[in-house]
C-alpha positions, 0 to 999 in steps of 0.5 A: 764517354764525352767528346773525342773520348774513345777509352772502353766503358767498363763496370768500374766506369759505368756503375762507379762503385768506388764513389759508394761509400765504405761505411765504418762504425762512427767510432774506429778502434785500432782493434778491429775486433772492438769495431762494431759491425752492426752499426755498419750494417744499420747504416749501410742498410739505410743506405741503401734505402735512400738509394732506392727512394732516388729511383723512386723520385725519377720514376714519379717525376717522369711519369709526371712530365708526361701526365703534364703535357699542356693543352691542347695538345694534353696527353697522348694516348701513346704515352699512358703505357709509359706513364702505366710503366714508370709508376708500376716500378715505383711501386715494385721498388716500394715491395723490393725496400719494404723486403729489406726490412726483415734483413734489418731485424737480424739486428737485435735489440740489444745490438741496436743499443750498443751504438744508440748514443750515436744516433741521438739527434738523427731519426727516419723522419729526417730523411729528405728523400722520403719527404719528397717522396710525400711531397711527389706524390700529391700529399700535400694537395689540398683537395685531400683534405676537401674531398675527405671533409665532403665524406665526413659531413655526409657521413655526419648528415646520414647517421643523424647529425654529430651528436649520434655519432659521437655516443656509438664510441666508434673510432671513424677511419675517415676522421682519422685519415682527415686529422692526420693528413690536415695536421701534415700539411698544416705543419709544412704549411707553417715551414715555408711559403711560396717563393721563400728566400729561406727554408729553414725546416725544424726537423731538419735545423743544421741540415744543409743538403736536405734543406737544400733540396727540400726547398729545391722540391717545393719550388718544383711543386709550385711550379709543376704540381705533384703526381696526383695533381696532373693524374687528376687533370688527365682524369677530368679530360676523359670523354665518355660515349655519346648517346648515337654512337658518335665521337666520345665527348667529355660533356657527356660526362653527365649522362653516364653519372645518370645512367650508372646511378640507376644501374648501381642503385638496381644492383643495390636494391637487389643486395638490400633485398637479400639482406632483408631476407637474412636479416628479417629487416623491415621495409621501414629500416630497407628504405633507409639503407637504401636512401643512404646508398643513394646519398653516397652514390650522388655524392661521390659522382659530383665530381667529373673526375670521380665518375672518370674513374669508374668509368675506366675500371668499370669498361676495362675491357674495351680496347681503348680504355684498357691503358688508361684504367691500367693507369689508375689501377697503378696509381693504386698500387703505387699507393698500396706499396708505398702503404705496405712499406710504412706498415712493414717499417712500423712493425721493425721500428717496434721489434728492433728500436722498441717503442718506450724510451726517449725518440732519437731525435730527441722527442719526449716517447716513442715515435711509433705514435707517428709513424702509426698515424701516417697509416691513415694518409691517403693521397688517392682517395677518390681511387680507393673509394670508388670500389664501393660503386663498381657493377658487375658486367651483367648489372653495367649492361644497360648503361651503355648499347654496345654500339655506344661502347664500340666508339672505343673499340678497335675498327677492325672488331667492329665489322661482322665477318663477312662484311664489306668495307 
């Protein structure tokens, strides 16, 4: 209600459901029994899709604004289980539309093809929401792209130069993930540039409303950046425990990366010794795996922002670090949802629309070779990565003394019982 009015708020008031739209075949029959109600439960279940996707921008995009906040002031440690809350619904949305899918699949094939011929010149991809959804996200950051090009030289360097490793015949998950995020972001870098007075996408050439706000969205993210971008800021701002127990500093960032190399590479010569056990292995072949490990280890604690992630999740269960590793474990499962759903949908796409007739929007095959492409996107990286450097708590021990830790504990666990104040 606004100004001076009183009248009750009601469901018909407040939910609006007059303004859903009441979905009918495209083609209305005067014989209601010659209307095909499967086409209206396609579309109605795209529907609700995009409502879904909606929601998904609002959570992302306040999660954002607070992880946004500028210096000095930067982000309150208050407000990081707000962040936590926001980017856990996102991913609960993400499950909730990924279910939808299996009602979807009560549409045979046969069905679908009815009223197929009214869909040509439409397609998934079209769908501005979820594009945003990408572009939110942090998708189209260009320091993917940086970080994932840093693995593969190192790969490359470490199995002996390209040549090596061209002759295994193996497919590199890396390399696939490099090539399908370069190409994304290529394409879109082709479709617009900063500021552009006109916007005119291909894919989405005679839509007014989505170009619209695809523009609108871009312009957003010029001027605010994506979800990934500030989550990486806040990141790079972690302070680490100082060597006398004192306040907890970011330049001691340094000192943990030393510190935690030598406890991860212990803990690995233990692995690589019970692996020569198993495998007969020579110390020769010990030695290399081992000097690999130490390459991957110094590589991927290069970057402040990347030791910040192991040094949350690692010392979770300190009072104080609780929240913010809660964070990045959301920014995970944001990520995992948003995954599992494009695996899901792929799978329907293959039983219900089939995968060898002309695409919908008017490609020449199937459009399963893209959406099976867009399973090797990640938009965080350096969070999935870094799992392969977590110690357990017994081989973490020597990284820090417990009066070090106790800097990010809470006052009243740091006295005995007993003692005075």
């Amino acid at each position: 209600m606004t100004g001076g009015d009183t009248s009750p708020m009601n469901y018909e008031t407040y939910i609006l459901p007059h303004e859903l739209p009441d979905v009918r075949p495209r083609e209305i029959q005067p014989d209601p029994l010659r209307n095909d109600p499967d086409e209206a439960f396609f579309i109605r279940t795209h529907q609700a899709f995009e409502v879904w996707f909606a929601q998904i921008l609002d959570e992302m995009s306040y999660a954002r604004r607070l992880l946004a906040q500028p210096s000095p002031y930067y982000v309150p440690e208050s407000d990081i289980p707000a962040v936590v809350k926001h980017i856990r619904r996102a991913a609960a949305i993400f499950d909730l539309v990924r279910e939808h899918l299996p009602v979807l699949e009560t549409l045979d094939t046969t069905s679908f093809y009815k009223f197929r011929k009214h869909i040509f010149g439409a397609g998934g991809t079209q769908s501005y929401r979820f594009r945003e959804l990408e572009w939110l996200m942090g998708l189209l950051d260009k320091d993917i792209v940086g970080y994932t090009k840093q693995k593969i030289d190192l790969e490359t360097r470490l199995a002996g130069g390209s040549d090596k490793k061209k002759k295994s015949g193996l497919s590199d998950p890396v390399a696939q993930e490099l090539a399908s995020v370069s190409h994304y972001q290529s394409q879109w870098d082709a479709r617009w540039e900063k500021r552009r007075k006109q916007f005119l996408p291909d894919s989405f050439e005679g839509m007014t409303a989505a170009a619209a706000a695809l523009q609108h969205r871009m312009t957003d993210l010029l001027e605010n950046g994506s979800l990934r971008h500030h989550a990486m800021t806040w990141l790079a701002r972690t302070t680490f425990p100082a060597p006398g127990g004192a306040r907890p500093q970011a330049k001691y960032s340094d000192l943990f990366s030393h510190k935690f190399q030598q406890a991860y590479m212990k803990a690995h010569a233990g692995d690589s010794a019970r692996l020569a056990d198993l495998q007969g292995m020579s110390r020769a072949d010990i030695a290399e795996i081992d000097r690999q490990a130490r390459q991957r280890v110094k590589f991927f604690f290069r970057d402040p922002r990347r030791r910040a992630i192991v040094f949350l999740l690692q010392f979770a269960d300190q009072p104080l670090l609780a929240w913010p590793a809660s964070l990045v474990e959301a920014l995970l499962e944001l990520e995992q949802a948003f995954s599992n759903w494009r695996d899901r949908h792929i799978a329907m796409v293959a039983r219900v629309l089939g995968g060898g007739r002309i695409s919908t929007t008017g490609m020449a095959g199937s459009g399963l070779q893209y959406l099976r492409a867009t399973l090797n996107r990640r938009v965080f990286p350096e969070i999935w990565d870094a799992r392969s450097f977590m110690l357990s708590d017994d081989e973490a021990a020597g990284i820090y003394t417990r009066r070090q830790l106790s800097t990010y504990g809470f006052l009243h666990e740091r006295r005995a019982p007993g003692a005075g104040r």
